[in-house]
C-alpha positions as CSV (number, residue, x, y, z in Angstrom):
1,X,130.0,-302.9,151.8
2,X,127.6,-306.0,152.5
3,X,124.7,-302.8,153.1
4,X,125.6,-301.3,150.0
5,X,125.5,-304.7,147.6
6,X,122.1,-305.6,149.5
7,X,120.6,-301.6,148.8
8,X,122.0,-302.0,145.1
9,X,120.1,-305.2,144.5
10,X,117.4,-303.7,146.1
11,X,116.9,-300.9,143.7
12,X,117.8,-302.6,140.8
13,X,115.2,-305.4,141.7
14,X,112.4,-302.9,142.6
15,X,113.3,-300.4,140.0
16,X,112.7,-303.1,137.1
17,X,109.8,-304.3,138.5
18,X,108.4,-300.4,138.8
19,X,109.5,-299.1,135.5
20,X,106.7,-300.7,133.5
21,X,104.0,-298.2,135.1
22,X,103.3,-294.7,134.1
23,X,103.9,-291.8,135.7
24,X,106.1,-290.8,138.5
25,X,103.7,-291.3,141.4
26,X,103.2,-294.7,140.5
27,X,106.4,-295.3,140.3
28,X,107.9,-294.0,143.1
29,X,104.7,-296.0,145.0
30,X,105.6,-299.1,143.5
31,X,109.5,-298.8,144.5
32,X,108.6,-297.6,148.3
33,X,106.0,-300.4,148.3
34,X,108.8,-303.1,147.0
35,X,111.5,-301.8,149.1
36,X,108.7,-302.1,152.4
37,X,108.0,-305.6,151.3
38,X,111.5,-306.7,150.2
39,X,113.2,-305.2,153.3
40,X,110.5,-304.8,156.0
41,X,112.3,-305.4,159.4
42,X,114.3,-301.6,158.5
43,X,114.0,-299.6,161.7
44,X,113.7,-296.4,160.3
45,X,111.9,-294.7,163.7
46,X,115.7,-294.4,164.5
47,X,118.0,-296.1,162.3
48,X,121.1,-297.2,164.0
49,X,122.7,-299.4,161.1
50,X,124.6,-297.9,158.1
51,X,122.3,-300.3,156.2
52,X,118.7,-299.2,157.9
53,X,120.2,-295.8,157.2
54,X,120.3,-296.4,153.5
55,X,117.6,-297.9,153.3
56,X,115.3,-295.4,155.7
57,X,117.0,-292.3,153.3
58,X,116.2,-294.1,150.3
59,X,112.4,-294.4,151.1
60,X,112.7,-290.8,152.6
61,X,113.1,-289.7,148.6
62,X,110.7,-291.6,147.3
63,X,108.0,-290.0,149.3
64,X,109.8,-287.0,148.7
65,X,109.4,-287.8,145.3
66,X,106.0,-288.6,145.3
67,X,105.3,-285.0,147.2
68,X,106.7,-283.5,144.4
69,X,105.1,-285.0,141.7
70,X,101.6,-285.0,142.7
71,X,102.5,-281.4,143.5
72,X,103.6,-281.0,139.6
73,X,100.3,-282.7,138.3
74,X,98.5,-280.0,140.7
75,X,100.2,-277.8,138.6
76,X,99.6,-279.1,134.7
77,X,95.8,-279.3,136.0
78,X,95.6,-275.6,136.6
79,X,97.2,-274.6,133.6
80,X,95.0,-276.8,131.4
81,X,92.3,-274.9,133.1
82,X,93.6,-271.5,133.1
83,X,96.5,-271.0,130.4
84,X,98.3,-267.8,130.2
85,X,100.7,-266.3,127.8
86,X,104.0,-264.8,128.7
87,X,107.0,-263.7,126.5
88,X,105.1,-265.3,123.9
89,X,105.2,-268.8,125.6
90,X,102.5,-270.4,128.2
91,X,103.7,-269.8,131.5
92,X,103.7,-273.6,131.7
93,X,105.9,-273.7,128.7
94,X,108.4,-271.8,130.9
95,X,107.8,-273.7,134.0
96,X,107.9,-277.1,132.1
97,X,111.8,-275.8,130.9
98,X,112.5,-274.8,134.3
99,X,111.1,-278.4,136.1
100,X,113.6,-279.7,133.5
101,X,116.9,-277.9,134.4
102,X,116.1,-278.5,138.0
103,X,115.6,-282.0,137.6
104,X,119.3,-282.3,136.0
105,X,120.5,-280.0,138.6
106,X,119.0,-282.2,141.5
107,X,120.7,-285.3,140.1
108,X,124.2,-283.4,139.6
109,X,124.3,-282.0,142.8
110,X,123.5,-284.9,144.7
111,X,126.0,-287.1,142.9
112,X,128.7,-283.8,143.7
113,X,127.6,-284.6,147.6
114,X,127.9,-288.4,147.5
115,X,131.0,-288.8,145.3
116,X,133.5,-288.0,148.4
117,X,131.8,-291.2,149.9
118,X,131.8,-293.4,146.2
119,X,132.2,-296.8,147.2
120,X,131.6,-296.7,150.9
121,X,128.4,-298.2,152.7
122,X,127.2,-294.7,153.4
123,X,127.1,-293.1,150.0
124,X,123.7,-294.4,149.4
125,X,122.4,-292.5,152.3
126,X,124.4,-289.3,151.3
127,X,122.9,-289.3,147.9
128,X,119.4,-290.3,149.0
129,X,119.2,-287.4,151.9
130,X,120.5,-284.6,149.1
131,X,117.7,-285.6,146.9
132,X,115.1,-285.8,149.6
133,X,116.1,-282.1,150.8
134,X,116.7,-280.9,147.3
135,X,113.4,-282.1,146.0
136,X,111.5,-280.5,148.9
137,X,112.8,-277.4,149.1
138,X,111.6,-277.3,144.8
139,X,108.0,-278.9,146.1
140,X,107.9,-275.9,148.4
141,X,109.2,-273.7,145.5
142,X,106.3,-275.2,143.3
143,X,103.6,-274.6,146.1
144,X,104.5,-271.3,146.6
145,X,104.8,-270.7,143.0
146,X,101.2,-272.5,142.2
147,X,99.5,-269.9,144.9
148,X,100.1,-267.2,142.7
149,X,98.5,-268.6,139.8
């Protein structure tokens, strides 16, 4: 429980501090960076504490995160340079509405995952491993997606 309390504080310390800046990459920087400084004997070459663990998965998503977003501004820049028209909407338009529903869906699955574990020690890491694998399988999606444009 100690692990937990310390990863809260954590977040809500470095999440405060972070949501000042604009845009997701610098944000998710900025939190990674904190949680590094804040927290920097974590071993997470091999995590063997429920607390390195939840801390290791938690930077995990953030660079996940980061992946994903530089990944999505790869995107918008192509469009801008090359917008196309489909069912009377820019395919961006469409993609921008999709990138929306999956980011709701991301949050509401990983929460379905962690819940079984709410209030124990290793929820944190449950939640934080869901949305690193859930947000790179979409980065891949988006790659994938982006070569045929």
């Amino acid at each position: 429980m100690a692990g937990f309390i310390l990863l809260a504080l954590l977040a809500s310390a470095t999440t405060s501090d972070c949501r000042t800046l604009k845009g997701a990459v610098l944000r998710d920087k900025c939190e990674l960076r904190q949680s590094v400084e804040q927290i920097p004997e974590a071993h997470c070459d091999g995590p063997k504490t429920q607390l390195d663990m939840n801390i290791c998965s938690y930077r995990d998503y953030l660079e996940s995160d980061i992946e994903l977003n530089q990944t999505w501004s790869r995107i918008e820049r192509t469009f801008d340079r090359e917008p196309r028209q489909f069912s009377g909407q820019t395919d961006f338009g469409s993609l921008l509405e999709a990138q929306r529903a999956w980011l709701v869906y991301r949050e509401k699955q990983c929460n379905a995952e962690a819940v079984a574990y709410e209030g124990g020690s290793m929820q944190p890491t449950v939640e934080s491993t869901c949305l690193a694998r859930v947000t790179r399988a979409r980065t891949e999606e988006l790659k994938a997606l982006s070569e045929y444009n």
